[in-house]
C-alpha positions in Angstrom: 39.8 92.3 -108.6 42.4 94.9 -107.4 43.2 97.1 -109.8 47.1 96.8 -111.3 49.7 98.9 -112.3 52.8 98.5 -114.1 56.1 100.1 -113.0 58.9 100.2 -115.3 62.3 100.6 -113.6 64.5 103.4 -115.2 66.6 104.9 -112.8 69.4 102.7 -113.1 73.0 104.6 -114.1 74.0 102.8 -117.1 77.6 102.3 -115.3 78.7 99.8 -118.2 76.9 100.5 -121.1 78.3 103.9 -120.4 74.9 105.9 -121.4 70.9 105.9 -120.3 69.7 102.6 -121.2 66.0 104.0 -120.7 66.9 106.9 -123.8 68.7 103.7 -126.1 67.2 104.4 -130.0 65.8 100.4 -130.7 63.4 100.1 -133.2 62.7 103.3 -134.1 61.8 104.7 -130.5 63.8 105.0 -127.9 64.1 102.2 -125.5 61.4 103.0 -122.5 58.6 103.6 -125.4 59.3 100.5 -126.5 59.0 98.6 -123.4 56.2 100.7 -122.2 53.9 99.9 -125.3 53.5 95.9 -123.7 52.1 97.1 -120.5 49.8 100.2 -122.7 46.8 97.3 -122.7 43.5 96.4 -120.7 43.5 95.5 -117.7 46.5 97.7 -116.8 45.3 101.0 -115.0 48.6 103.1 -114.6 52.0 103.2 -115.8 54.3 104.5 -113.6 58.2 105.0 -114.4 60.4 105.2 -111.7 63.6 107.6 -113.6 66.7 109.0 -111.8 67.3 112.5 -111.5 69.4 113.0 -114.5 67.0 111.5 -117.1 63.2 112.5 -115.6 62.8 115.5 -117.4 63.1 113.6 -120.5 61.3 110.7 -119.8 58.7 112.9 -118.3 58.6 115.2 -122.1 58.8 111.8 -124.0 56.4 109.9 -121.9 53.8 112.9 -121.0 50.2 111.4 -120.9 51.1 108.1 -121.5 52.9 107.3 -117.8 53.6 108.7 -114.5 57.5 109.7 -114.0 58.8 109.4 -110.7 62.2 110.1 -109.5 64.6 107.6 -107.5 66.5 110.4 -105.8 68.9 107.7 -103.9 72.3 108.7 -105.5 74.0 104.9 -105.5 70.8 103.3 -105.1 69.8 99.9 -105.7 66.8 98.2 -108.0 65.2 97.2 -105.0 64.9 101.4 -103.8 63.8 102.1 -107.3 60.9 99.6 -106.4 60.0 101.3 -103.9 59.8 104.5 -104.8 57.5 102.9 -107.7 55.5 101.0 -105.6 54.9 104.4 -103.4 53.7 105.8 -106.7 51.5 103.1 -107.3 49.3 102.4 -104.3 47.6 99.8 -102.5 46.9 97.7 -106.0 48.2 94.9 -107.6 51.7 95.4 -109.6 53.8 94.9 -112.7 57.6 95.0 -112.3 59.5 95.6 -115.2 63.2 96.6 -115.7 63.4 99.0 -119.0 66.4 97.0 -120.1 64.4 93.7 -120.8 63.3 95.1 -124.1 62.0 92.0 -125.8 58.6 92.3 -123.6 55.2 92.1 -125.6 52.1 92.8 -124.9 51.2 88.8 -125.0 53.2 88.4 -122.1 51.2 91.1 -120.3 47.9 89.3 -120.9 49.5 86.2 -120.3 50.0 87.0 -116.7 46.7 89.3 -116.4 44.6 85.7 -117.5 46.3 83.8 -115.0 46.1 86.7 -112.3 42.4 86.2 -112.7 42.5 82.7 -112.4 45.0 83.0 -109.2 44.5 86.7 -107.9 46.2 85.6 -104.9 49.5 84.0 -106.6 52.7 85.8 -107.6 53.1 85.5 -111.8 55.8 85.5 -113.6 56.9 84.5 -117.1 59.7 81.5 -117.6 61.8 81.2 -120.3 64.5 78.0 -120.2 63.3 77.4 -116.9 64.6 80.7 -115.5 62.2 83.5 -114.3 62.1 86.3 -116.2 60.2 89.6 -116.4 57.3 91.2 -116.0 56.5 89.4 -112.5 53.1 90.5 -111.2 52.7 91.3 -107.7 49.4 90.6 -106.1 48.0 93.7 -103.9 48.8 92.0 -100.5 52.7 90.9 -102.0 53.1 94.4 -102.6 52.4 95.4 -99.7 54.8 92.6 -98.1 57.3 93.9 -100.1 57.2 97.6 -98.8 58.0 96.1 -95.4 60.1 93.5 -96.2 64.2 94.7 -95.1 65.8 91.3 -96.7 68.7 91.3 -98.6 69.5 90.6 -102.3 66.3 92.8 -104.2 63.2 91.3 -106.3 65.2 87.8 -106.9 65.8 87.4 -102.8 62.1 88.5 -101.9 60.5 85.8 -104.8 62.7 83.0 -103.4 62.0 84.1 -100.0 58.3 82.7 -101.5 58.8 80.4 -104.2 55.8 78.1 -103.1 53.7 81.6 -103.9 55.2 82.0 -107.5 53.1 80.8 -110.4 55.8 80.4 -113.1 54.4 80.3 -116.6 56.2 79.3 -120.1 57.4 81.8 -122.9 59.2 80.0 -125.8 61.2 83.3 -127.1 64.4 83.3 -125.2 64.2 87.0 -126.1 62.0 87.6 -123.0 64.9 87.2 -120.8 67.9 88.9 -122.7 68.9 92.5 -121.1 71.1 95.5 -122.5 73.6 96.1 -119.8 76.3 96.6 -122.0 76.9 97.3 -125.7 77.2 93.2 -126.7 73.6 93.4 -125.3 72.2 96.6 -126.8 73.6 95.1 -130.6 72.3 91.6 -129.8 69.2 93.6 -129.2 69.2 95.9 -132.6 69.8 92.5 -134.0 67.3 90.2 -132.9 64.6 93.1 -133.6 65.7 93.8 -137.4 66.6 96.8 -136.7 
């Protein structure tokens, strides 16, 4: 079995929540710790976080010896060049992709999708939740490496549906796995639904 890493995507700017979703205080932590605690679990090798330049010195200091930070030096770039950056970082191995805003991840999911990797080590998994696909979605070694040369248009989303056939989708009954904070309704409807 390939071995797997997990990148977490934190270089996005924050354009309408007006401030580093990555650095967001939720739960007592701030928002990348708590996301990167599902993917801290066996069976994951590496953590790699892919930050921009404005927030990597902190995430580096705040994350030191539990991930790798990497830098998205794009200026304007998109998810999809925050991937690759990541997946640069990561290797020839099997992945995790993650967005830092989808902070309602747990580390059942995680193993969810590691026990059906290993069932299906040649299948793309990914967690649903309503019948929509939500997040992390693990990339098989030979996937990721499609995905480095692939030049489509429309990120992660467009490159999946591009090979649906390939995708293994598997249930999650909290809706909570597919919730984002992209803007303050979302980061309160977060502090909310964790009790914080």
């Amino acid at each position: 079995m390939d071995t797997l890493t997990a990148i977490i995507l934190a270089a996005g700017r924050s354009r309408r929540l007006g401030c580093d979703k990555a650095l967001l205080p939720l739960a007592g932590r701030r928002l990348v710790e708590l996301v990167l605690g599902a993917f801290e679990c066996p069976g994951v090798a590496r953590r790699v976080v892919v930050a921009n330049e404005e927030n990597a010195a902190e995430l580096s200091s705040l994350l030191a010896g539990r991930a790798q930070v990497v830098v998205n030096r794009l200026p304007g770039a998109e998810m999809l060049d925050s991937l690759l950056v990541g997946l640069g970082a990561a290797g020839d191995g099997a992945v995790l992709v993650h967005p830092v805003d989808h902070f309602a991840v747990q580390r059942a999911v995680v193993e969810m999708l590691l026990a059906a990797w290993q069932q299906a080590p040649n299948d793309i998994h990914q967690p649903e939740v309503s019948g929509h696909g939500a997040h992390p979605v693990l990339l098989p070694a030979a996937v990721a490496a499609e995905l480095r040369c692939w030049r489509g248009q429309g990120g992660l989303r467009a490159f999946l549906r591009e090979r649906a056939g390939r995708v293994a989708r598997h249930a999650w009954a909290d809706p909570r796995l597919g919730w984002d904070v992209d803007d303050e309704e979302g980061y309160h409807r977060a502090v909310g639904s964790l009790g914080c």
